[in-house]
N, C-alpha and C positions, 0 to 999 in steps of 0.2 A: 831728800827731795831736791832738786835740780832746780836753778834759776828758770831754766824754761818750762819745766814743769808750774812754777809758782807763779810764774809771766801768765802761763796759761788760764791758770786758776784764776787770778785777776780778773782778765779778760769776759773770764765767763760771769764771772759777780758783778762787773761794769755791764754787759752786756744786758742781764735783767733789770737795772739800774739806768742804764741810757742804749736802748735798743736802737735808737740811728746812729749810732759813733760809729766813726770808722778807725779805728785801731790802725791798718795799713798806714795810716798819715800821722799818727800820736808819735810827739818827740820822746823820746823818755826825758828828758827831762824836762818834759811841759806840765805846768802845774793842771793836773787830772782833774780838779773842778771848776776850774775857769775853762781848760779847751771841752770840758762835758758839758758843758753848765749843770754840773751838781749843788743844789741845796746842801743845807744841813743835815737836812730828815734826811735826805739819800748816802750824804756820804758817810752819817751813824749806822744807813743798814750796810755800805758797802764794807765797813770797818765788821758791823755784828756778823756779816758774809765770811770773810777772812776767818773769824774766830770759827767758824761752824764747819765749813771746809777744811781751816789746816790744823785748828785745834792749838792753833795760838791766841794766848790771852795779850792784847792788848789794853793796857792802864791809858785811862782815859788822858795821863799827862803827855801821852807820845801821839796823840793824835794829831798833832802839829808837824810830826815831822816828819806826816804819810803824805804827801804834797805830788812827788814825781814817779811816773813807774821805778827810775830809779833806786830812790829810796825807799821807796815799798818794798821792793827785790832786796836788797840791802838788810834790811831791816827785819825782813821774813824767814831770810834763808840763815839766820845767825840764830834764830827762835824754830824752827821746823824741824820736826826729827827726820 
């Protein structure tokens, strides 16, 4: 799977999750719950999204260090077949 393929995937799991974001103006490396204003409960299902879509298991100890689209892409594409 391609970084822009995973970008995209993102996108859509934010999307159900913060359906006014406008993605067009997100820095990638703007921390994703402060410029969404994601909660907790959202950004666990946007985390349990991830897992259901790509079929990557993320351990609850890396959840810290899904912060920026960047790192999300980083982080995905190293675990994604």
């Amino acid at each position: 799977m391609t970084e822009a393929e995973i970008k995209e995937t993102i996108f859509r799991i934010l999307a159900e999750i913060a359906p006014e974001a406008d993605f067009e103006v997100l820095s990638p490396d703007e921390n994703l719950r402060k410029a969404l204003d994601i909660d907790s409960y959202d950004a666990l299902k946007f985390i349990i999204g991830l897992n259901e879509e790509l079929g990557v298991d993320i351990p609850e100890s890396d959840y810290g260090q899904l912060n920026t689209l960047t790192t999300i892409i980083r982080y995905l594409s190293t675990r994604v077949g």
